[in-house]
C-alpha positions in Angstrom: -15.5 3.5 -4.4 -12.3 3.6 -2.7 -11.8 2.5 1.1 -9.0 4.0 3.5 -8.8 7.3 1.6 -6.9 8.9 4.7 -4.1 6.9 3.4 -1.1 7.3 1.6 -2.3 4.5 -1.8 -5.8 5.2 -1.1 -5.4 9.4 -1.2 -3.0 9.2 -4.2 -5.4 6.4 -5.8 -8.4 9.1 -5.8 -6.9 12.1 -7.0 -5.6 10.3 -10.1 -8.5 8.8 -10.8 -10.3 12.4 -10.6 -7.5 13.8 -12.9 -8.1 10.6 -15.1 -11.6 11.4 -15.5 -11.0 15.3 -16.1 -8.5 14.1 -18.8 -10.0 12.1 -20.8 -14.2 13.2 -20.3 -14.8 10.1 -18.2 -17.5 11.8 -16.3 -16.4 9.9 -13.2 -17.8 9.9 -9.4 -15.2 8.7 -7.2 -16.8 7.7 -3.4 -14.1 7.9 -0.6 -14.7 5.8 2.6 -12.9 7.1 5.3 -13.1 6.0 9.3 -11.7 9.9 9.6 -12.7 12.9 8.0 -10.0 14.9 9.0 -7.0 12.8 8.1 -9.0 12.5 4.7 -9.8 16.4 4.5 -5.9 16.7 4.7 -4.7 13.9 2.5 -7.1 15.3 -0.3 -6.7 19.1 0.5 -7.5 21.0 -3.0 -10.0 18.1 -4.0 -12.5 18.8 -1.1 -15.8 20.1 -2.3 -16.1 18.7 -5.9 -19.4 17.5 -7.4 -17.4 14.7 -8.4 -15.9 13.4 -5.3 -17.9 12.6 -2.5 -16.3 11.3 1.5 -18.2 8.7 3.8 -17.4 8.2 6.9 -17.6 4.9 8.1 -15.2 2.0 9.8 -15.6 -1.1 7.1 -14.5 -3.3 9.6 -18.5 -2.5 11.3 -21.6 -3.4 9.4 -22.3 -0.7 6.7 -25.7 1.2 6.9 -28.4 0.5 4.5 -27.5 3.9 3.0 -24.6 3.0 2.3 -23.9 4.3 -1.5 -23.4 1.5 -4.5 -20.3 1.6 -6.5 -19.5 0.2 -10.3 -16.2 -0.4 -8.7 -15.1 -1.1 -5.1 -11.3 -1.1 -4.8 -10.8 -1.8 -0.7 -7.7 -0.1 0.4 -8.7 0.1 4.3 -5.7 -0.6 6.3 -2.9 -0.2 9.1 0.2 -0.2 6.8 3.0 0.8 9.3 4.2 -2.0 11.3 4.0 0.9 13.8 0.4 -0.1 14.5 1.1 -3.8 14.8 2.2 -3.5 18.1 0.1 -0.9 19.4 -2.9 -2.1 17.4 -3.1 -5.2 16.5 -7.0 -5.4 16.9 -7.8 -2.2 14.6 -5.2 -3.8 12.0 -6.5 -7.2 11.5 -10.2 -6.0 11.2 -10.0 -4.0 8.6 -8.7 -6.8 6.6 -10.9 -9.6 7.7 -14.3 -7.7 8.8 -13.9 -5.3 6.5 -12.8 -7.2 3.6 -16.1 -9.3 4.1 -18.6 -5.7 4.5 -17.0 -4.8 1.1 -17.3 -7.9 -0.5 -20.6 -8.4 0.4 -21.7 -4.9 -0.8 -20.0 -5.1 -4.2 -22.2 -8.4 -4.6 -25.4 -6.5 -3.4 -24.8 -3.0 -5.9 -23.6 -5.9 -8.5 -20.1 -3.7 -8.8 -18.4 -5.3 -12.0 -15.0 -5.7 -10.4 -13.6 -6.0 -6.8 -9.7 -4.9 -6.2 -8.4 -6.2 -2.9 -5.3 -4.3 -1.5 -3.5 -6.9 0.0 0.9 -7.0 0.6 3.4 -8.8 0.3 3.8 -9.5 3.6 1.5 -12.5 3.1 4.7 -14.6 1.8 6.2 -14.7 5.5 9.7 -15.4 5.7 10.8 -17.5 2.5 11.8 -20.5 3.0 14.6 -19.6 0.2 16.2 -15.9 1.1 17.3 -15.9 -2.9 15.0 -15.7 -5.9 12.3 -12.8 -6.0 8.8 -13.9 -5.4 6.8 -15.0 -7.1 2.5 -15.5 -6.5 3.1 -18.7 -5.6 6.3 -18.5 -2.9 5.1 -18.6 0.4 6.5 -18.8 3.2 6.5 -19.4 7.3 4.1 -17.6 9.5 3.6 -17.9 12.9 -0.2 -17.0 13.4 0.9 -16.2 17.5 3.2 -13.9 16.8 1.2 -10.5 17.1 3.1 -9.3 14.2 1.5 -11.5 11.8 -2.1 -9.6 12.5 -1.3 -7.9 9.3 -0.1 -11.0 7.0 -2.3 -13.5 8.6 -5.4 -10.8 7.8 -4.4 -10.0 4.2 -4.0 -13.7 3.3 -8.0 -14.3 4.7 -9.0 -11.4 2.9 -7.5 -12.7 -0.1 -9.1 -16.1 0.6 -12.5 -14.0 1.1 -11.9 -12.3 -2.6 -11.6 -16.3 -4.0 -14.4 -17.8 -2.1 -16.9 -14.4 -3.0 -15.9 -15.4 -6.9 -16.2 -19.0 -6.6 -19.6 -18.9 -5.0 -21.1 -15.6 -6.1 -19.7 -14.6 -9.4 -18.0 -11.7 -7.8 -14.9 -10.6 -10.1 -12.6 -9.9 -7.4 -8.7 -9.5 -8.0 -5.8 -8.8 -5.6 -3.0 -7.0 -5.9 0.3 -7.3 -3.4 2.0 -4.4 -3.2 5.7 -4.3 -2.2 7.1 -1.0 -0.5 5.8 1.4 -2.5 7.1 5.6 -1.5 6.3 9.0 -2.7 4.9 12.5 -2.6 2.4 12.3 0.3 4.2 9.5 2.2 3.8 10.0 6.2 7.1 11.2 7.4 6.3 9.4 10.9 5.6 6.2 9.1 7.7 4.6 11.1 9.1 2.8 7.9 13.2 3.5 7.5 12.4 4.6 3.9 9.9 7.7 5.5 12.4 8.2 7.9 15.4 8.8 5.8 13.0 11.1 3.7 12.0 12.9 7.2 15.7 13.2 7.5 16.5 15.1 4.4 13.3 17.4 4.9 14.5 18.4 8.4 17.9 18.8 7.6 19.3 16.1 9.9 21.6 13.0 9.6 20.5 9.8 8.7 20.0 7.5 11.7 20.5 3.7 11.0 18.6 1.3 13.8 20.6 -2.0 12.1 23.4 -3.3 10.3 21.4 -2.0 7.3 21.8 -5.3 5.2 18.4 -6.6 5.0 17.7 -5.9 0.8 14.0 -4.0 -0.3 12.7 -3.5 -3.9 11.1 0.1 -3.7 8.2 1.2 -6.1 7.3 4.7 -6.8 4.0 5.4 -6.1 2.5 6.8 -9.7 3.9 3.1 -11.0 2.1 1.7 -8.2 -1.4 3.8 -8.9 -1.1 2.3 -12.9 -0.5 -1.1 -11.3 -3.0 -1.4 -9.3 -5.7 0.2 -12.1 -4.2 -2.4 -14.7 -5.6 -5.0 -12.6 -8.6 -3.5 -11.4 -9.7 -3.2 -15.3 -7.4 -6.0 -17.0 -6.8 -8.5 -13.8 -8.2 -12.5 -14.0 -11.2 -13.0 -11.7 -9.9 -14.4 -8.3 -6.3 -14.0 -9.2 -3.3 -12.0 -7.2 -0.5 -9.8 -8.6 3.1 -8.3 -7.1 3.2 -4.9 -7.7 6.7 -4.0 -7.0 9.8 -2.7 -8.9 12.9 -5.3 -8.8 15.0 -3.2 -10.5 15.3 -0.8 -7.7 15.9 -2.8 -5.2 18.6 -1.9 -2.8 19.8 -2.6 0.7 18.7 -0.2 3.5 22.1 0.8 4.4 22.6 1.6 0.1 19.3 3.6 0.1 20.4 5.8 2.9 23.9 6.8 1.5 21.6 7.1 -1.8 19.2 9.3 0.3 21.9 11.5 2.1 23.6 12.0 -1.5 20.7 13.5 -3.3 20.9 16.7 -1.9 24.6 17.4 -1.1 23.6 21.1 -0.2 21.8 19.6 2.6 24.9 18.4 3.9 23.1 15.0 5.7 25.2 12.6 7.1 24.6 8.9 8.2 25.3 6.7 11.4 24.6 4.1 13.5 22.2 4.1 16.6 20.8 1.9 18.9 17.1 0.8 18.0 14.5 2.6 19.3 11.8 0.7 21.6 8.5 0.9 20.9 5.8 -0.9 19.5 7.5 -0.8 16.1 7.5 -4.6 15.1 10.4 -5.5 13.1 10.4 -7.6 9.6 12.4 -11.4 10.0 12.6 -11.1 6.3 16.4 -10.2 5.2 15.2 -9.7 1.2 12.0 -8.8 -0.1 12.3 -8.6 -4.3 8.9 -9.3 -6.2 9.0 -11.2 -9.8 6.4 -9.4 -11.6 6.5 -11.7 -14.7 3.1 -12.2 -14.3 1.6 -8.1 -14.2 3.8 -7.6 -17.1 1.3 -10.0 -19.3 -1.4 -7.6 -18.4 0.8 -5.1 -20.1 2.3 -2.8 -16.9 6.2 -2.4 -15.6 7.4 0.3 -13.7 9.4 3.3 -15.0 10.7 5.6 -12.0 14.4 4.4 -10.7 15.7 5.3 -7.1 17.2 8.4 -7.6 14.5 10.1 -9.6 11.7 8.2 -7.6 13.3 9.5 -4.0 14.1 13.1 -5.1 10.8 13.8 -6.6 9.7 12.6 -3.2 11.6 14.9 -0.8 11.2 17.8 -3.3 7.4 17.6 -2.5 7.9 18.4 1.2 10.9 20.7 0.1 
């Protein structure tokens, strides 16, 4: 059972699992909670209709109906990524972390699921309090709980909680994973996120707009790395326990990853300059460097193998 399967890890989650499964004679049933059909109808265009893929539609964050089906494994994926929604959501995006987390939870303890996989972010580790070594599980950081912003990383770090309590007190094997910004095929273009917007760019054949001095430094992850990152720890993972899924060796400064963008398709002729930020209710990161350490996935035997420049054009060729 995968939650949020409108969305971007969710979607791509699912139809590797059902290509998994065809692969190797698995004889797998994946369940896809969605809060709407549609957006999941198009994410998983090609897939609909398959004896071996069924879609429920159903907000976590509400109480699930007694029908509600049971699942050997319940990876909860339900979420408002885009910092987009922060501001014009905050509500919606803190439920589905907190409420929801705590539906899920409760349902992989009833249908005795044998493991739990918590999407939460690295966003939980705030603002570090040291902008220089990459972070590490136990780095965190300073929040401000009233700033409206942190109604993503102040609901990821209870759900987390939730995952450790659920394990402590009910035997639940529940494992989080933190994923870092993570890109690829399938990737909204109106994200909202720079990286969507300098694919967006390249797809429409337009220059490169940059909102800030384009310093602030991000570790990119392509998102089949991701997808084998997060089912390493949903079948290897310690009970209880979270892991940075991320790719330090591609990280990069914005202002880097747009001349990087720009230069992938010279035929496209894209340039890059400077604008004045847009307003909106697009809440802006504090954080100048976000770079995980992923020392402690590597035990569990996974590292990621796509760079930048093969990550980001296999990206914009899918829309191309």
């Amino acid at each position: 059972m995968v939650t949020g399967g409108g969305g971007f890890l969710a979607a791509y989650l699912i139809k590797s699992l059902i290509r998994a499964s065809e692969l190797h004679s698995l004889e797998m049933r994946v369940v896809c909670v969605v809060r709407i059909t549609e957006k999941a109808n198009r994410r998983l265009a090609g897939y609909i209709g398959r004896d071996d893929l069924s879609i429920i539609e159903q907000d976590v964050s509400k109480p699930l109906p007694e029908s509600f089906p049971s699942a050997d494994f319940v990876i909860h994926a339900a979420s408002q990524a885009s910092p987009k929604y922060y501001g014009s959501d905050p509500v919606g995006t803190l439920l589905a972390n907190s409420s929801g987390t705590v539906h899920m939870l409760d349902h992989a303890k009833r249908c005795k699921a044998e493991r739990f996989l918590f999407f939460s972010s690295a966003e939980v580790y705030g603002t570090p309090l040291q902008d220089g070594s990459p972070l590490s599980e136990t780095d965190y950081g300073y929040l401000d709980p009233m700033e409206v912003r942190s109604c993503y990383a102040e609901s990821k770090r209870i759900g987390e909680t939730m995952c450790s309590a659920w394990s402590h007190q009910y035997g639940l094997h529940a494992s989080v994973v933190r994923p870092f910004h993570t890109y690829g095929p399938g990737l909204a273009l109106d994200d909202g996120r720079v990286f969507a917007d300098f694919v967006a760019a390249v797809v429409e054949k337009r220059d490169i707009s940059l909102q800030s001095d384009g310093m602030a430094q991000r570790a990119f992850c392509y998102i089949a790395d991701a997808t084998a990152a997060f089912l390493t720890v949903l079948l290897t993972g310690e009970k209880a326990t979270a892991y940075n899924v991320g790719n330090p060796d591609a990280e990069i400064s914005i202002r880097n990853l747009a001349t990087l963008v720009a230069n992938l398709f010279p035929e496209r002729r894209i340039g890059t300059f400077f604008s004045e930020p847009k307003s909106g209710t697009y809440l802006k990161s504090p954080v100048m460097r976000a770079c995980p350490s992923i020392q402690k996935i590597r035990q569990l035997g996974w590292y990621p193998t796509t760079g930048l420049e093969d990550g980001f054009r296999r990206t914009i060729q899918a829309y191309l």
